[in-house]
N, C-alpha and C positions, 0 to 999 in steps of 0.2 A: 760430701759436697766440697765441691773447691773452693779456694780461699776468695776467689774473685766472687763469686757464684752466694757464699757467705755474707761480703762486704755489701753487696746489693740487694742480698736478703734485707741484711741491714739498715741498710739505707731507706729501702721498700717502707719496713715496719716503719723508723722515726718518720720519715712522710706521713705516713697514715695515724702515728696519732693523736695530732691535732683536731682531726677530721672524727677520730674515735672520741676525744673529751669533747667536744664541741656538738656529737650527736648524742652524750649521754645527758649535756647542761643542758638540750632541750629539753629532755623529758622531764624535769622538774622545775621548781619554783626557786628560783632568786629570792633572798632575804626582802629587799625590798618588793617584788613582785607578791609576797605573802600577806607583805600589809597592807598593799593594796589592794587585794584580794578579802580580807578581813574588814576594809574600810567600807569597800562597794556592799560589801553582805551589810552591815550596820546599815547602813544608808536605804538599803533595799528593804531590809525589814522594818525599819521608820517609818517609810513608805504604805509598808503593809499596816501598819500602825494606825499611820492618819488617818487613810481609808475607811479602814477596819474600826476605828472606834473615834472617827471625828475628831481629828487632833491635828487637823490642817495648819492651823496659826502653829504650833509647835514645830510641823515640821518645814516651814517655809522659814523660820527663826532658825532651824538647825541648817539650812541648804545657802543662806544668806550669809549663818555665821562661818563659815565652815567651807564657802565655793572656792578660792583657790584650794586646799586641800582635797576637795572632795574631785575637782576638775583632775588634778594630779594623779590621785588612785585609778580613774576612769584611765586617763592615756597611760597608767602604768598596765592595767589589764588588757587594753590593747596592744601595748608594747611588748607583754608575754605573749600573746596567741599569733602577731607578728613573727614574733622568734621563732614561733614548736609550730605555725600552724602554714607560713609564707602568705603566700597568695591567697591563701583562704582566710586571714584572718579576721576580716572585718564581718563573715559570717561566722567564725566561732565567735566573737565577741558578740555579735549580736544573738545569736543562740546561749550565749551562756547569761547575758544581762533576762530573758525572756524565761531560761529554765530558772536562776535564779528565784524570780519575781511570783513563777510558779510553784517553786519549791515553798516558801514564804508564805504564801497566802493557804495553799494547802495546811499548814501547819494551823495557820490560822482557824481554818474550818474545822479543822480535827477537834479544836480545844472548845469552838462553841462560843459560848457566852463568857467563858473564862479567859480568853485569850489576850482581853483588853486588862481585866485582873491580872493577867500572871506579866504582862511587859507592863506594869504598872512601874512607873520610876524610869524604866527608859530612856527616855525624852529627858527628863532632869540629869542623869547621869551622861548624856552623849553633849548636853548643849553647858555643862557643866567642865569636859573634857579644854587642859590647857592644850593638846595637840593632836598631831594626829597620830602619835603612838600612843597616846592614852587613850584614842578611838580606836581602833585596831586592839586595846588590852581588854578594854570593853567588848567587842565582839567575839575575843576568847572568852571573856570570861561570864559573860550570857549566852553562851554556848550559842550562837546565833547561824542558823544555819547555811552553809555552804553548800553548795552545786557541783563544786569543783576543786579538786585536791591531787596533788601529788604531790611526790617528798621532795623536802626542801633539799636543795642544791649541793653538794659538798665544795665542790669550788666554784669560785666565780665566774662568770661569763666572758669569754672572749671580748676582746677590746669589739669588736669590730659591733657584736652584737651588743654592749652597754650602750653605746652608741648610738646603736638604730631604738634602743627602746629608751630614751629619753626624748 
């Protein structure tokens, strides 16, 4: 190869991989994208909660205490399916809040009569939470089910894309 031929090989590659890191940070989760993700599942399963075992006043206490936060996680999960999804994202979001909701209540069915026994505390531990990273620790740590996963990020997000998802 000639040295010219070399230098615009060169050149080629650094051009491209901005476009290489910026296709790999779509396919994963942002640190803050994860808790947001972790927030929406708490929330959704609350949800299945109320329902599921008549605990409406608890969870309108939790959606009242909790609505900028909870508003935040919402256009944070939008702002990732914006990034990985473009034009399509307000039908992944909206397919992912519905698999969710279904993934949730199935659980619910599976366990029966016990299901309001086993998220017993719940509601006390989520409306008890100083924030919303100790929401997000709570739905690790109640293993509370998710729809949707991929690994978290290794580097951050292009400026351009922090941007669009806030």
């Amino acid at each position: 190869m000639t040295p010219l031929r070399s230098l615009l090989a060169g050149a080629a590659l650094l051009a491209l991989t901005p476009n290489l890191a910026a296709a790999q940070s779509q396919q994963c989760l942002q640190p803050a994208e994860q808790q947001h993700f972790q927030v929406r599942a708490l929330q959704s399963q609350l949800m299945v909660l109320a329902i599921s075992c008549e605990r409406h006043d608890d969870y309108n206490r939790f959606v009242t205490q909790f609505q900028p936060q909870l508003a935040a996680a919402f256009r944070g999960v939008q702002g990732h399916f914006r990034r990985v999804a473009g034009s399509q994202h307000q039908r992944q979001t909206d397919q992912y809040i519905t698999n969710l909701a279904n993934g949730q209540s199935q659980v619910g069915i599976s366990q029966g009569t016990f299901f309001c026994r086993n998220q017993q505390g719940l509601f006390a531990e989520a409306l008890a939470a100083p924030n919303v990273a100790a929401l997000a620790q709570i739905s690790v740590a109640r293993e509370v089910p998710q729809t949707y996963s991929l690994p978290t990020c290794t580097a951050p997000a292009p400026r351009q894309q922090r941007a669009q998802g806030r």
